[in-house]
N, C-alpha and C positions, 0 to 999 in steps of 0.2 A: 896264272889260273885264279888266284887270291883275287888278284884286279877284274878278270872277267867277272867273277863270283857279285864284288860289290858292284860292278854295272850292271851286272843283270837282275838283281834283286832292287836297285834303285825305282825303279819303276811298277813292281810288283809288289814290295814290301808290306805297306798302307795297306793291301786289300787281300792280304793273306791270311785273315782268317772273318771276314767278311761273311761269309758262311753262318759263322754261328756269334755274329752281332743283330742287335735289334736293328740301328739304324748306326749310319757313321755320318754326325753333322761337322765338319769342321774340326776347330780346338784340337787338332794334331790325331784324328780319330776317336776322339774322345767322344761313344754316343751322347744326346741329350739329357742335359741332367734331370729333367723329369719325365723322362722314358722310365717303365715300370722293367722287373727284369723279365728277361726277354724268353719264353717258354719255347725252348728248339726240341724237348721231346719229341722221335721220331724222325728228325732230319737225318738220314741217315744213321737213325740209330744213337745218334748222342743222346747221354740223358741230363745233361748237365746243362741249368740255364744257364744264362749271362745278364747282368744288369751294367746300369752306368758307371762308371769310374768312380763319378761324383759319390754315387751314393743315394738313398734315398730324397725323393724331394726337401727342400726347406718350406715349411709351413709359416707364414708371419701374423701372429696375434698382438697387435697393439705394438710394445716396443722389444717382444718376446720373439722370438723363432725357432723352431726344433725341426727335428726331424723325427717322421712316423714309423716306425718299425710295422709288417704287413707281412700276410703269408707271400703277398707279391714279391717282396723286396727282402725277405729272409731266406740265410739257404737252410736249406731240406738234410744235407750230411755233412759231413768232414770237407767228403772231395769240391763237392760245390762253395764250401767257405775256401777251401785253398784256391779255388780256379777266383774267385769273388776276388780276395785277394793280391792273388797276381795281376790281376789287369790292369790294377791301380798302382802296382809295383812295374808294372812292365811301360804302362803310361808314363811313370818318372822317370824311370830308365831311358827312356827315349827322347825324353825332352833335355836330357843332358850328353846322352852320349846317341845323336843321331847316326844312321846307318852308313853315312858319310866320312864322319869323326871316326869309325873302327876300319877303316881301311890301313890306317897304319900299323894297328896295331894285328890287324890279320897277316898284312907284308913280313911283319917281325913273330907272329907266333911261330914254335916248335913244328914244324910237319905232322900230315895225319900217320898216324899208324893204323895199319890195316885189323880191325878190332875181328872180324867175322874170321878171317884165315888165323887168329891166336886162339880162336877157341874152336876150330878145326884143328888144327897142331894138339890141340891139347886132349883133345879126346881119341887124336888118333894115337897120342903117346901111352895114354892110360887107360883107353877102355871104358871109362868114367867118363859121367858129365863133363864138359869144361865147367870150371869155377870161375863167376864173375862173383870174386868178393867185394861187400858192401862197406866203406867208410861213412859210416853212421851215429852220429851221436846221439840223438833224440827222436820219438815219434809220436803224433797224437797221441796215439791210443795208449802208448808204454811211457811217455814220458822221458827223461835222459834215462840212456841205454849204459851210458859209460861218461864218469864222471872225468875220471883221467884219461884225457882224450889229446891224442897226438898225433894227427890225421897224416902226416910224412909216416913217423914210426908205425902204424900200423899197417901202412900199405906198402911198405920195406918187407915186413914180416907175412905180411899174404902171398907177396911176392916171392917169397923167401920159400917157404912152404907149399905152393904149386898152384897158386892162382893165374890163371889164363890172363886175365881182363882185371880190372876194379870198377866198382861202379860209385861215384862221390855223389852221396847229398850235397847242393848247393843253395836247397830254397834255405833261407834262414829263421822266417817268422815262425814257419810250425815244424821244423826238424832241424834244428839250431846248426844247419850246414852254412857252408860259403864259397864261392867261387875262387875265395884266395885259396880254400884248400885243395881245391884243382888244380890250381897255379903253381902250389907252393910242392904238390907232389907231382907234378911232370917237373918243376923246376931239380928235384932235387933227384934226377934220373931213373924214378923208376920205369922199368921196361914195360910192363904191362901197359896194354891200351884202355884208357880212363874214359867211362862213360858217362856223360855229365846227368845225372838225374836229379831234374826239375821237372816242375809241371810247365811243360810248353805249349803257346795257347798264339803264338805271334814269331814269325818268321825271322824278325828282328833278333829273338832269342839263339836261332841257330849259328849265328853268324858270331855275337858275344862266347855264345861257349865254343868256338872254335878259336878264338883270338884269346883265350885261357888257356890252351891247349886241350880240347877235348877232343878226343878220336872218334867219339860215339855218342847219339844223343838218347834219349827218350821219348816217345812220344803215347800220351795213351788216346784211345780210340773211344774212350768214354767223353772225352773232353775232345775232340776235334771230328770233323765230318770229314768223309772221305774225299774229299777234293782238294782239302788241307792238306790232310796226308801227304797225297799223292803229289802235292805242290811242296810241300816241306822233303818230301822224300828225294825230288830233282835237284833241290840246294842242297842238301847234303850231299847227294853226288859229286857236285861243283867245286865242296869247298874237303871232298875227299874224306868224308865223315859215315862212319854206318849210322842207321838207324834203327832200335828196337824198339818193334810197335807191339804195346800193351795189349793183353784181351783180357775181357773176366767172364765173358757168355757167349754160347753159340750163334748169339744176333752177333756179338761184335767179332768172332774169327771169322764169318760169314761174310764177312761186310772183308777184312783183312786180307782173308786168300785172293781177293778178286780185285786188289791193286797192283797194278803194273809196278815192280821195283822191290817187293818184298824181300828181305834175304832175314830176316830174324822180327820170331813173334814172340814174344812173351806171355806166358800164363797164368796169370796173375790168383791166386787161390783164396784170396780176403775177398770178403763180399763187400762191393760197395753201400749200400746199406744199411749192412750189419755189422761190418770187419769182422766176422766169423770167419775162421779157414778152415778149407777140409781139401786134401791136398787130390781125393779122387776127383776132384772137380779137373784137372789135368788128363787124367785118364777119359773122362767121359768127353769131355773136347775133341779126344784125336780118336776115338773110337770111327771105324765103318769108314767108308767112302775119304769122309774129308779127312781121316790121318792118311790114306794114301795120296791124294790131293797133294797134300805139304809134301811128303816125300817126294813126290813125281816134279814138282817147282823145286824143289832142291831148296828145301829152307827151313830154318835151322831153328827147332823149336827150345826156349828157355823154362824152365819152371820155376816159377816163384814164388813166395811166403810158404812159412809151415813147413820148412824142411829142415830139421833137425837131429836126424840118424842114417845111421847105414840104410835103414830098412827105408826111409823116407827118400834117397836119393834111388835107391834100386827100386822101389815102385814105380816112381817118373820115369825110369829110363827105361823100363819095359811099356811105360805106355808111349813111349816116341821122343821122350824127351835128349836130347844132347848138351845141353847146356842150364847151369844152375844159376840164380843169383840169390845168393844165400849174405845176409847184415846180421840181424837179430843174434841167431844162434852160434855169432863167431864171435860179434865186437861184444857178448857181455861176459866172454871168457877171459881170466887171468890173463892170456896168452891168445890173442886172438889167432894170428899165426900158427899155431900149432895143435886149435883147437879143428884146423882143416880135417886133420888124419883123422880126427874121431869123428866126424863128419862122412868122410867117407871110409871107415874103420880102416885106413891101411893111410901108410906114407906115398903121399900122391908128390912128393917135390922132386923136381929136375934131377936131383943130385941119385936119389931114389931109385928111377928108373934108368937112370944111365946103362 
């Protein structure tokens, strides 16, 4: 299946996110280096430009040369510098390790585990959201979350405690994660199904966190057009991976219900603009028509940021929620592992409800 996986992406790879590039001239898809960035406001709903890899033009004055900084060529928030970013991290990546070269290493990864039926198990065991706890060490906005950071031993102890799933930072430049910590925690047996969360923007990236052992990706819907999606969503099929697609507004779970493939949405409660949370933004989502909608497609709504207490997990789960992915409010405890229970004010582990 591995093998079909890389034949069939071989020829679709390059134009998988096509969509939401200005232009792709050559240089391995690398658009034009003085292409401005590319304003996809409204393509379905992205709001996130794209510019070139390169970078702003190079300007040449006599024996001098700079480059211009421009409201064209500057991002507007956070997510638009991380998506800026990765293109030029996901460009390197692929001129060293092409889609060809991770075939072996797909043949020899770990098997997927079934990520969407561990957090069904998990809530039919407890009545309770499933827990996709977060291995997290750092974020823009907070900074390092946890200084003593041992990304095996903390997701032994999530596991330990009654985490369904885990979910691993892996970007490194703005949330000091890594893909060896993927690695290194499926290497080192824990049972939970590992969700590799990065900002995913190129098809190529599915295939890599599958050959880490990922069981589960990410993908948010601010950052990719629905044809992506839907295209990222069939490769995950392939290579036996769930996928959980981000919302943060009624344009984008709007756009979400209406992709063939769905099985888990996430709710994102930080505002992309302002990173304010306010967790009734969850409730106002699945209010009327479209929370029966998702119930009736049988798909499994996650709540994310801002959940902190008893009372913040039981509000989401009264407004439709089944599933939590909770980082923040676990990894900057003592004890992250056993900071679950007070999370969900009761002993939610295996041993618990036996």
């Amino acid at each position: 299946m591995l093998q079909d996986a890389v034949a069939t992406a071989s020829d679709q790879t390059e134009t998988a996110a096509a969509a939401v590039e200005a232009t792709e001239q050559g240089n391995n898809g690398a658009p034009a280096a003085d292409a401005p960035a590319a304003s996809i406001e409204g393509l379905d709903g992205i709001k996130i430009r794209r510019r070139p890899v390169t970078g702003p033009s190079v300007h040449h004055v006599g024996p001098f040369q700079f480059r211009l900084e421009n409201e064209g060529n500057t991002p507007r928030n956070i997510l638009e510098k991380i998506v800026w970013n990765k293109d030029v991290e996901i460009w390197q990546m692929k001129e060293k390790m092409p889609l060809y070269r991770l075939k072996g290493p797909l043949d020899n990864a770990p098997p997927a585990r079934d990520f969407v039926a561990a957090l069904k198990a998990s809530y039919d065991r407890t009545a309770l959201p499933a827990l996709i706890a977060e291995v997290k060490k750092a974020s823009p906005s907070r900074g390092v979350l946890r200084e003593n950071f041992d990304p095996v031993e903390i997701a032994q102890a999530y596991e330990k405690n009654g985490a369904a799933c885990l979910s691993v930072l892996t970007d490194s430049k703005f949330f000091q994660g890594s893909f060896d910590y993927l690695e290194a925690i499926r290497n080192a047996g824990v049972k939970c199904p590992l969700l590799c969360k990065e900002f995913i923007i190129d098809a190529w990236q599915l295939y890599y966190a599958r050959s880490k052992g990922a069981d589960a990706v990410l993908l948010i819907a601010a950052i990719l057009p629905d044809r992506d999606i839907s295209y990222m969503l069939k490769i995950c099929k392939i290579l036996g991976m769930a996928a959980l697609v981000e919302v943060h507004d009624e344009r984008e779970i709007d756009r979400v219900i209406g992709i063939d493939g769905i099985q888990l949405i996430g709710i994102n409660n930080r505002n992309l603009e302002t990173f304010e949370v306010d967790i009734s933004n969850t409730k106002n989502l699945l209010e009327g028509e479209r929370g029966q909608l998702i119930a009736q497609k049988d798909i499994i709504v996650v709540g994310e940021s801002g959940l902190f207490t008893p009372d913040h997990v039981s509000f989401v789960q009264d407004a439709g929620v089944k599933a939590i992915l909770v980082g923040e409010s676990l990894i900057k405890q003592e004890d992250p592992g056993k900071a679950i229970a007070g999370l969900f004010g009761k002993d939610i582990s295996p041993v618990s409800s036996a």
